[in-house]
Backbone as numpy.savetxt, mean C-alpha at the origin, in Angstrom:
# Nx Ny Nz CAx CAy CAz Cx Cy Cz
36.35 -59.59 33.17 35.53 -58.41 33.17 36.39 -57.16 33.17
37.37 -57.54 34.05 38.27 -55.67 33.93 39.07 -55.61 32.72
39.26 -56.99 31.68 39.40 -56.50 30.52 38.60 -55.60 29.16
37.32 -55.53 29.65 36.60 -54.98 29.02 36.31 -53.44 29.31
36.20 -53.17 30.15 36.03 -51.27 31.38 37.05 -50.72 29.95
38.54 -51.22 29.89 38.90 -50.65 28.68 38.81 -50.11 27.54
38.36 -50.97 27.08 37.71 -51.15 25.70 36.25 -50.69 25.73
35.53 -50.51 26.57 33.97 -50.26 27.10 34.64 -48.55 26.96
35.69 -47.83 27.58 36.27 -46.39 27.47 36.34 -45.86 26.52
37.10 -46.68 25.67 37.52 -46.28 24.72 36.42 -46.23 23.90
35.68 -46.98 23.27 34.74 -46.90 22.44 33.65 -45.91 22.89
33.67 -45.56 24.17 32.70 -44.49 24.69 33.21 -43.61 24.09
34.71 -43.19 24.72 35.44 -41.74 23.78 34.92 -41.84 22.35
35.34 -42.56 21.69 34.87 -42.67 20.26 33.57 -42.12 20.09
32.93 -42.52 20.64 31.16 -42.42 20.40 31.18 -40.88 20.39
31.16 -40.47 21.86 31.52 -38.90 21.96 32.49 -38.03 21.38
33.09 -38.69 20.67 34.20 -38.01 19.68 33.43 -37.83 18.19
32.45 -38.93 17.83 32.18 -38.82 16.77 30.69 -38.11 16.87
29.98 -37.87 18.08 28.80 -37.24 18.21 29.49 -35.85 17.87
30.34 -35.31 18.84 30.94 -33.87 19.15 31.31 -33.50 17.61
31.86 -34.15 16.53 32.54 -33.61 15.69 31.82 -34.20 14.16
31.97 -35.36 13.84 31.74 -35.64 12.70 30.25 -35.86 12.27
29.56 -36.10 13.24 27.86 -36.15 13.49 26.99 -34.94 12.67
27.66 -33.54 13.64 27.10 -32.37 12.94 27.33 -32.11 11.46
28.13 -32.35 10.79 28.90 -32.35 9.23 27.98 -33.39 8.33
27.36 -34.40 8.90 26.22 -35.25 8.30 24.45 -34.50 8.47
24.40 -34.72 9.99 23.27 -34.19 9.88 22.61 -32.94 9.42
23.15 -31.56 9.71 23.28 -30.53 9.60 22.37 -29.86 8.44
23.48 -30.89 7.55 22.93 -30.36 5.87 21.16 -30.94 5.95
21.40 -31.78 6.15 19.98 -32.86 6.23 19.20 -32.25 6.90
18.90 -31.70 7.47 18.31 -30.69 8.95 17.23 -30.00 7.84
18.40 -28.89 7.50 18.76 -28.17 6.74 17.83 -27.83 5.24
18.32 -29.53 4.64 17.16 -29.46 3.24 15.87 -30.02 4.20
15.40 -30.89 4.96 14.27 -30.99 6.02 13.35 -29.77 5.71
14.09 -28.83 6.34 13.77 -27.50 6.34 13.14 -26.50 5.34
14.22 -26.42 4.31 13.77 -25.98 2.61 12.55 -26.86 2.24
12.49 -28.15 2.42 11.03 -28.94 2.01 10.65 -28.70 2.46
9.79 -28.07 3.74 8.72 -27.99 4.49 8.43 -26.46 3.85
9.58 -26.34 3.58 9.25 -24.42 3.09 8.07 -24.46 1.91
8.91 -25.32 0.94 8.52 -25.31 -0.71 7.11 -25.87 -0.47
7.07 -27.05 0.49 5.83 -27.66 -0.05 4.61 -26.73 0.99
5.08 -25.94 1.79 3.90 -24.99 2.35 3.50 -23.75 0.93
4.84 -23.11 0.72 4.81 -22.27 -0.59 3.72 -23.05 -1.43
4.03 -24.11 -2.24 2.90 -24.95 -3.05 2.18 -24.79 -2.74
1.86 -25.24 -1.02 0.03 -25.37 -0.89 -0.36 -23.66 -0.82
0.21 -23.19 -0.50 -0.28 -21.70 -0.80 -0.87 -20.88 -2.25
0.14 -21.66 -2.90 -0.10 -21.21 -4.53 -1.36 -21.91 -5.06
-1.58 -22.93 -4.68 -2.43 -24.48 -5.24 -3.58 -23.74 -4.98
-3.46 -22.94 -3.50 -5.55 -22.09 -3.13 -5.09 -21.32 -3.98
-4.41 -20.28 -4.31 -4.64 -18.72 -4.96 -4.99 -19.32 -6.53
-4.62 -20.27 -7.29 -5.01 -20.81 -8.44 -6.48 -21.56 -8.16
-6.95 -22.01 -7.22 -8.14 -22.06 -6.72 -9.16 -21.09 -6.65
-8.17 -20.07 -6.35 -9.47 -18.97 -5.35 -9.21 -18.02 -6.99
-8.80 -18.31 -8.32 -8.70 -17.39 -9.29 -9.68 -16.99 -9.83
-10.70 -17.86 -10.20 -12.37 -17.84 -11.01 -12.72 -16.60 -9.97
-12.64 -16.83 -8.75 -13.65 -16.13 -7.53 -13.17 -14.91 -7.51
-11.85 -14.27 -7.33 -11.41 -13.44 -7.75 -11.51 -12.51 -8.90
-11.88 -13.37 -10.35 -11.62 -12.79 -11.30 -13.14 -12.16 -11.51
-13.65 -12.85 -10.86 -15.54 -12.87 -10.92 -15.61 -11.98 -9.72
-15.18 -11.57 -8.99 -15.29 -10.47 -8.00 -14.60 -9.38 -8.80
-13.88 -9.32 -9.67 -12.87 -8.01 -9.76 -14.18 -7.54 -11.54
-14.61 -8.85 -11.97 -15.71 -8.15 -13.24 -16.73 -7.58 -12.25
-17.42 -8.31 -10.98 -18.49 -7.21 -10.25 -18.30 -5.78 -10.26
-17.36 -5.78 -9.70 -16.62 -4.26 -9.14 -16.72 -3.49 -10.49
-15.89 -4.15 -11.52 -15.75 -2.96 -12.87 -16.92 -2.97 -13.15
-18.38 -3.75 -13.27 -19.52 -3.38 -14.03 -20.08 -2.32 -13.14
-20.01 -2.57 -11.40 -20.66 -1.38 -10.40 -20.00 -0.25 -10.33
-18.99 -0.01 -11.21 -18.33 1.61 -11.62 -18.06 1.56 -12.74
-18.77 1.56 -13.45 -18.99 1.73 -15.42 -18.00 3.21 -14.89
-16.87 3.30 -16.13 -15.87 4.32 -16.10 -15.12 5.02 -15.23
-14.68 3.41 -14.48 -13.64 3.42 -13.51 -12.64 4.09 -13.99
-11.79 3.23 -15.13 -11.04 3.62 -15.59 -10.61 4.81 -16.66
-11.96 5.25 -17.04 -11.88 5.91 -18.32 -11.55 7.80 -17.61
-11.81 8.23 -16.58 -11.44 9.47 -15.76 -9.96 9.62 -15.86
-9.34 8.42 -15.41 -7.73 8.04 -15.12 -7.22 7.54 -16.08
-7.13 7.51 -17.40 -6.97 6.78 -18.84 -5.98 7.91 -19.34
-6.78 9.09 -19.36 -6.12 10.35 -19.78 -4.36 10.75 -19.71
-3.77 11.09 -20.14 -2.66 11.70 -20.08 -2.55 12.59 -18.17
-1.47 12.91 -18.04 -1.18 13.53 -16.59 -1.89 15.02 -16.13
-2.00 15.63 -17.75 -2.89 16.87 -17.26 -4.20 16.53 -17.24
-4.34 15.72 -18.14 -6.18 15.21 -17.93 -6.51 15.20 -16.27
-5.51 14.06 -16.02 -6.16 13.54 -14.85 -6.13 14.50 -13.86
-5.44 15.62 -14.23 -4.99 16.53 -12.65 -6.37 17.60 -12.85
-6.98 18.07 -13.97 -7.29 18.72 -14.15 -9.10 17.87 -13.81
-9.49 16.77 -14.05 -10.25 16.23 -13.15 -10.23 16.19 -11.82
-9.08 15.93 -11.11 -8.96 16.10 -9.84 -9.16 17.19 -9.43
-9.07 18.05 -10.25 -9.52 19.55 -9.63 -10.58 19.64 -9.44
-11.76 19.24 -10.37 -13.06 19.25 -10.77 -13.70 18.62 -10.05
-13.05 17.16 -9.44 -13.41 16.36 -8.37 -13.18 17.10 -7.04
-11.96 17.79 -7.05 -12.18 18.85 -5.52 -13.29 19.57 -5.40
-13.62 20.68 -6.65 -14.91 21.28 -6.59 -15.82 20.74 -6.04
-16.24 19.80 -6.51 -17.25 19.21 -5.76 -17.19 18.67 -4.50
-16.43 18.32 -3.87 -16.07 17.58 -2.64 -15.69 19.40 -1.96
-15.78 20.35 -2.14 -15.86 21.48 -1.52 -17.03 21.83 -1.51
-17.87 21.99 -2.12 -18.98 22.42 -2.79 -20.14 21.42 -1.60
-19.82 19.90 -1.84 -20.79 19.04 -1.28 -20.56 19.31 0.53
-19.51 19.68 0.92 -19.38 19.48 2.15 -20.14 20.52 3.23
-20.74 19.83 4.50 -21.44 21.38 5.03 -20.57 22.49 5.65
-19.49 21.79 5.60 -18.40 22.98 6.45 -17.80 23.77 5.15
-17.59 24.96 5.82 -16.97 26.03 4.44 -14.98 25.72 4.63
-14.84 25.34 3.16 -13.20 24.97 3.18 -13.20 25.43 1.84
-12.12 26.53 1.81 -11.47 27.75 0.44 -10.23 27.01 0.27
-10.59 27.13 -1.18 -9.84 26.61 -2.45 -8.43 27.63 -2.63
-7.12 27.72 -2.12 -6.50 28.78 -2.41 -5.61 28.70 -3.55
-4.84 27.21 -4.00 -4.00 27.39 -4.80 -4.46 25.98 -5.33
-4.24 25.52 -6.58 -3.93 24.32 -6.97 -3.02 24.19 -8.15
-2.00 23.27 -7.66 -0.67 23.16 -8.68 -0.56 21.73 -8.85
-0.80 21.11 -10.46 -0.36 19.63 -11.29 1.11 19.55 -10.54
1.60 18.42 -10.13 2.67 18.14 -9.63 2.93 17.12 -11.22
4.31 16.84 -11.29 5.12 16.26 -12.51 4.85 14.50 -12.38
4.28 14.12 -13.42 3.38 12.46 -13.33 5.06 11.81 -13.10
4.57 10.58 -11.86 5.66 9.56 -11.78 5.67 8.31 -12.47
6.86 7.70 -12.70 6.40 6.57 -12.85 6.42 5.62 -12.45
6.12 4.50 -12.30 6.86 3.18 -11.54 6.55 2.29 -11.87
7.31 1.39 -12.90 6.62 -0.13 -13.18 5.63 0.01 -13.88
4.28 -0.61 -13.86 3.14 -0.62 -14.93 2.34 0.27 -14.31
2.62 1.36 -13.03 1.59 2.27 -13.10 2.27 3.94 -12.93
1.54 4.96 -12.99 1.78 6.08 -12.96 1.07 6.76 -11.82
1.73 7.93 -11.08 0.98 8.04 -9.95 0.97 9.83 -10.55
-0.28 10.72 -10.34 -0.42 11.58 -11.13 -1.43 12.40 -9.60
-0.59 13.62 -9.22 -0.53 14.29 -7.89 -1.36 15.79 -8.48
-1.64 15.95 -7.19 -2.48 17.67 -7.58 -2.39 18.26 -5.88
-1.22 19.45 -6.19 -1.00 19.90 -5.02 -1.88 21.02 -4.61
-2.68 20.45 -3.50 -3.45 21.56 -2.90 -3.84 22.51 -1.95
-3.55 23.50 -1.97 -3.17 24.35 -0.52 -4.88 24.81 -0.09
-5.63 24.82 0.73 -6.72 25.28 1.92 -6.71 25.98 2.68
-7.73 26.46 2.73 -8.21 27.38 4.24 -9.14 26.73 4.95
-9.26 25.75 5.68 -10.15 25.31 6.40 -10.62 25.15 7.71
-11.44 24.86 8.24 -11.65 24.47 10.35 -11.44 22.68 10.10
-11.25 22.54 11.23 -10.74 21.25 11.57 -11.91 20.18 11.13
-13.22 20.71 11.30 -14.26 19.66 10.60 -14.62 19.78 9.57
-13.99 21.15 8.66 -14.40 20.56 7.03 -13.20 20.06 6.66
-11.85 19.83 7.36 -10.66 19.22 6.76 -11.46 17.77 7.04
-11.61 17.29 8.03 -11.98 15.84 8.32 -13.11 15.96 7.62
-13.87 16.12 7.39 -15.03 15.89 5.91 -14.97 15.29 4.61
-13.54 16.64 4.48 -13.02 16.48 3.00 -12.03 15.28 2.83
-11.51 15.01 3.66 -10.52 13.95 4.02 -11.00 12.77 3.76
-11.94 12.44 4.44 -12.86 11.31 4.39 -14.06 11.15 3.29
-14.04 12.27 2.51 -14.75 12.81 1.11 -13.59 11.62 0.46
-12.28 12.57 0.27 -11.26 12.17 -0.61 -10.62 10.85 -0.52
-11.02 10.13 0.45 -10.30 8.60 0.79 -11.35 7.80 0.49
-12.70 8.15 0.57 -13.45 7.26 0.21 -13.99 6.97 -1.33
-13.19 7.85 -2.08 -13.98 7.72 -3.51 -13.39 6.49 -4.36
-14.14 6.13 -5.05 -13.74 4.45 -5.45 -13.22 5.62 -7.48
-12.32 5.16 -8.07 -11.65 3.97 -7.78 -10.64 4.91 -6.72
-9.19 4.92 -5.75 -8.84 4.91 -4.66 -8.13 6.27 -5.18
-8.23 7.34 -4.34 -7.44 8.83 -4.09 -7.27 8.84 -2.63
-5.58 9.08 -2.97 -5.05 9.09 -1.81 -4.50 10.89 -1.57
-4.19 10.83 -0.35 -3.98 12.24 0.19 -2.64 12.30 0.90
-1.57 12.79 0.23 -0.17 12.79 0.86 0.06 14.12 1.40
1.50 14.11 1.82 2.00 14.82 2.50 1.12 15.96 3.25
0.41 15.61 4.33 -0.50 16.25 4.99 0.22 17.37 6.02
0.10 18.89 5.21 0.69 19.70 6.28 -0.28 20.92 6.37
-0.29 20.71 8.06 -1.59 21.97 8.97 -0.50 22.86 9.70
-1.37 24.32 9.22 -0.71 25.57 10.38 -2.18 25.99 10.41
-1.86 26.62 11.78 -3.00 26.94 12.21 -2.77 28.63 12.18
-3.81 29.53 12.36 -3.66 31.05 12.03 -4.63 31.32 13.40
-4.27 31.94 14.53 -5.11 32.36 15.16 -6.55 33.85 14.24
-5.47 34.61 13.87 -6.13 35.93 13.43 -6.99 35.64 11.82
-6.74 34.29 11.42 -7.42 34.12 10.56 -9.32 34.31 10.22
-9.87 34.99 9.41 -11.28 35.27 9.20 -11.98 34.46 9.45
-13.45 34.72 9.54 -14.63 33.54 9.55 -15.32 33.69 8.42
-15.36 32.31 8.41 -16.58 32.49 6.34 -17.47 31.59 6.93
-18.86 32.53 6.66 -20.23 31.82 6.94 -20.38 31.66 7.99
-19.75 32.23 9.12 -19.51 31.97 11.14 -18.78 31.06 11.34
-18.03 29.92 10.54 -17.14 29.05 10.90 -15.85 29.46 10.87
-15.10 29.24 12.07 -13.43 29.55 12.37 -12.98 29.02 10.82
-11.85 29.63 10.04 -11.33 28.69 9.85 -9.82 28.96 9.18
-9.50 28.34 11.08 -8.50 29.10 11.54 -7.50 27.70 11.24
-7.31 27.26 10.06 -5.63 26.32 9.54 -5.92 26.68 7.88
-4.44 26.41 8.34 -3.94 26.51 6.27 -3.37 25.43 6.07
-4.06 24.64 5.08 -4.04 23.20 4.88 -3.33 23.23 3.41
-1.87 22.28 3.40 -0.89 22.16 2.04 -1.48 20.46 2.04
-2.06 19.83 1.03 -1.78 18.77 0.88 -1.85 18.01 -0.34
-1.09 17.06 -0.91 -0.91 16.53 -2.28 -2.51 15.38 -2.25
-3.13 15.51 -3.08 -3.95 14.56 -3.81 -3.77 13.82 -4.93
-3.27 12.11 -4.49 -2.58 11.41 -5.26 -3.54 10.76 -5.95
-3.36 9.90 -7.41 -4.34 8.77 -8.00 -3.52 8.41 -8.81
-3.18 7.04 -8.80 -2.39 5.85 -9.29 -3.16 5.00 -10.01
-2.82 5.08 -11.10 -3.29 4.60 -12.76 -2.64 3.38 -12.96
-3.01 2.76 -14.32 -2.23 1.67 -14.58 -1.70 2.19 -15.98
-0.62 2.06 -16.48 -0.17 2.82 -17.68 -0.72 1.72 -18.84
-1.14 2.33 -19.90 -1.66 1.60 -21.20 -0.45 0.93 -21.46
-0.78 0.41 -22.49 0.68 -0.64 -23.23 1.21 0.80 -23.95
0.21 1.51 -24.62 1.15 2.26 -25.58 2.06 3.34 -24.53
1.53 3.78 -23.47 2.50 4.65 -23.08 4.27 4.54 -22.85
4.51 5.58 -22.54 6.17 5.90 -22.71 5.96 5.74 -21.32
């Protein structure tokens, strides 16, 4: 028996020599691609619904275009078209609102581009009170198809006038954005 405790050592060292060192260099990689497969084949099942869910989608996105006959045809136009609607679309979203908010400047900002769409800005400076800005705000975010409202900058004017008995005491700078999809023919 005490010839064996030896050899019983030694082969222990071994064991733990080859766990500690050469073990990780096998398994590792294996771990590893384990890993990448569980990736790919979740990726797959992800893709497998969205090619599923495509009919339903595509049949939700014809609803939408028939319930705004000339979605696109406002935003089709060249960069002054569209700015010069957006103006026309402010009018009214001034006009409709019950709070009084003055029109002071409006300047076409230079059309961007990016990829397959164009984003086409109309910089607009205000005189407004704090509840026809939130009116118009919520006028301008809610109109389908989507106008967005950037760089939002308020000063306020104590000594500023009243129109119609309402304060309306801020001077409102803010860009009114709408992002197009560019035709094939455009540059």
């Amino acid at each position: 028996m005490r010839r064996w405790i030896p050899l019983l050592k030694f082969m222990a060292g071994i064991a733990a020599l080859y766990v500690l060192t050469i073990h990780w260099w096998f398994t590792a990689p294996m771990l590893a691609l384990g890993e990448q497969r569980h990736a790919l084949i979740e990726s797959q099942r992800s893709m497998q619904q969205e090619i599923l869910q495509r009919d339903q989608l595509q049949g939700r996105l014809a609803q939408l275009e028939q319930s705004s006959p000339g979605l696109e045809t406002w935003m089709s136009g060249d960069s002054g078209t569209v700015s010069a609607q957006l103006g026309q679309k402010l009018d009214i979203w001034l006009h409709a609102s019950p709070v009084t908010c003055q029109s002071i400047t409006r300047t076409p900002a230079a059309e961007q581009r990016s990829g397959r769409f164009r984003k086409t800005l109309l910089q607009v400076r205000l005189r407004c009170s704090m509840q026809g800005l939130v009116a118009l705000m919520a006028r301008v975010e809610s109109e389908s198809p989507a106008i967005y409202i950037e760089n939002l900058e308020l000063a306020t004017r104590r000594h500023m006038a009243s129109v119609d008995g309402q304060n309306v005491g801020m001077d409102v700078t803010m860009d009114i954005a709408v992002y197009s999809r560019m035709t094939s023919g455009a540059k």
